[in-house]
N, C-alpha and C positions, 0 to 999 in steps of 0.2 A: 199580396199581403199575407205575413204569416199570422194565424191565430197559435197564443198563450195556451199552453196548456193552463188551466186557473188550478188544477190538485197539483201541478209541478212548484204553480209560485208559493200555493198555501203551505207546501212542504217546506219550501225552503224562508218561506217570516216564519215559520214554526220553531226550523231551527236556530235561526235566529235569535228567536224570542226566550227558548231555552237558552244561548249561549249569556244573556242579556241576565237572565236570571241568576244564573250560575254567575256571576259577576257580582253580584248583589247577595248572595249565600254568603260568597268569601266574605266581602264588608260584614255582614251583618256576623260574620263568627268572628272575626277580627274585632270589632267591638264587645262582641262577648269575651273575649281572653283567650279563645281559641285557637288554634296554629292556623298560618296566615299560610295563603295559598296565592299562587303566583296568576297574574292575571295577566293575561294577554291584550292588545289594544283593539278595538272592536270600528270594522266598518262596514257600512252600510254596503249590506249585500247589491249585485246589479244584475236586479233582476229585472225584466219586462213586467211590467204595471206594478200597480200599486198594490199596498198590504191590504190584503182583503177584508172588510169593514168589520166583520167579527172577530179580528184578531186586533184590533186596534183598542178593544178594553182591556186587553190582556196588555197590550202595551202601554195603557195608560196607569197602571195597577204599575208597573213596572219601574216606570218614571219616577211613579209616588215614591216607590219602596227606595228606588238610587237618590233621591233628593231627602228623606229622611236619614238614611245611610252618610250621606255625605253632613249632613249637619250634626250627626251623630261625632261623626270622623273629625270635622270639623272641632266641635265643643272636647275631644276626645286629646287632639291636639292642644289646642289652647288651655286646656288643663293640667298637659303634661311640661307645655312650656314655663306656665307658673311652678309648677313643682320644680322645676330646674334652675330656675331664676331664685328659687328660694331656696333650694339647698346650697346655691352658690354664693348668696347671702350670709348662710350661716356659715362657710366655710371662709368664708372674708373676717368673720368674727371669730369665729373658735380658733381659724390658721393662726392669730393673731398671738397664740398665749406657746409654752413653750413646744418645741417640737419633741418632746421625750417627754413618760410619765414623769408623773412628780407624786411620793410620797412623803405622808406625814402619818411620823410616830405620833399617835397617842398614849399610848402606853409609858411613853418615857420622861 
């Protein structure tokens, strides 16, 4: 039976947990207005044993931050779909009058 090195697997949920975060950075600047950064799709590394019990607050801390992110993303979108549905609204109204300016003399 081979024995885990346990500093080989905590390295690597480490890095992990860093890639996880870095996930959650981009959202969270993306929601701020900030230049959107490309994210890669993320899977669970395969490692021998399980993420070692002290890193699992980190990874719960983690979760919190990607499920407010996402509801943020979430309410972020549906607010921009209203904005869109309403500008297309008024463009159903306004399109409706002539297609060239139209002035009027008051002076005359």
């Amino acid at each position: 039976m081979t024995t885990v090195n346990q500093s080989y697997v905590r390295a690597i949920w480490e890095v992990e947990l860093d890639r996880l975060e870095l996930d959650v950075l981009r959202a969270e600047r993306l929601l701020k207005g900030l230049e959107a950064l490309t994210v890669e799709p993320w899977n669970p590394p395969r490692v021998p044993g399980q993420m070692p019990a002290d890193l699992a607050v980190r990874a719960k801390e983690l979760l919190d931050r990607q499920e407010r992110a996402t509801a943020a993303l979430h309410a972020a979108l549906e607010s921009a779909q209203r904005q869109l549905a309403y500008g297309d609204r008024l463009a159903g109204v306004v399109g409706s009058g002539p297609a060239r300016p139209v002035y009027l003399d008051l002076d005359a």
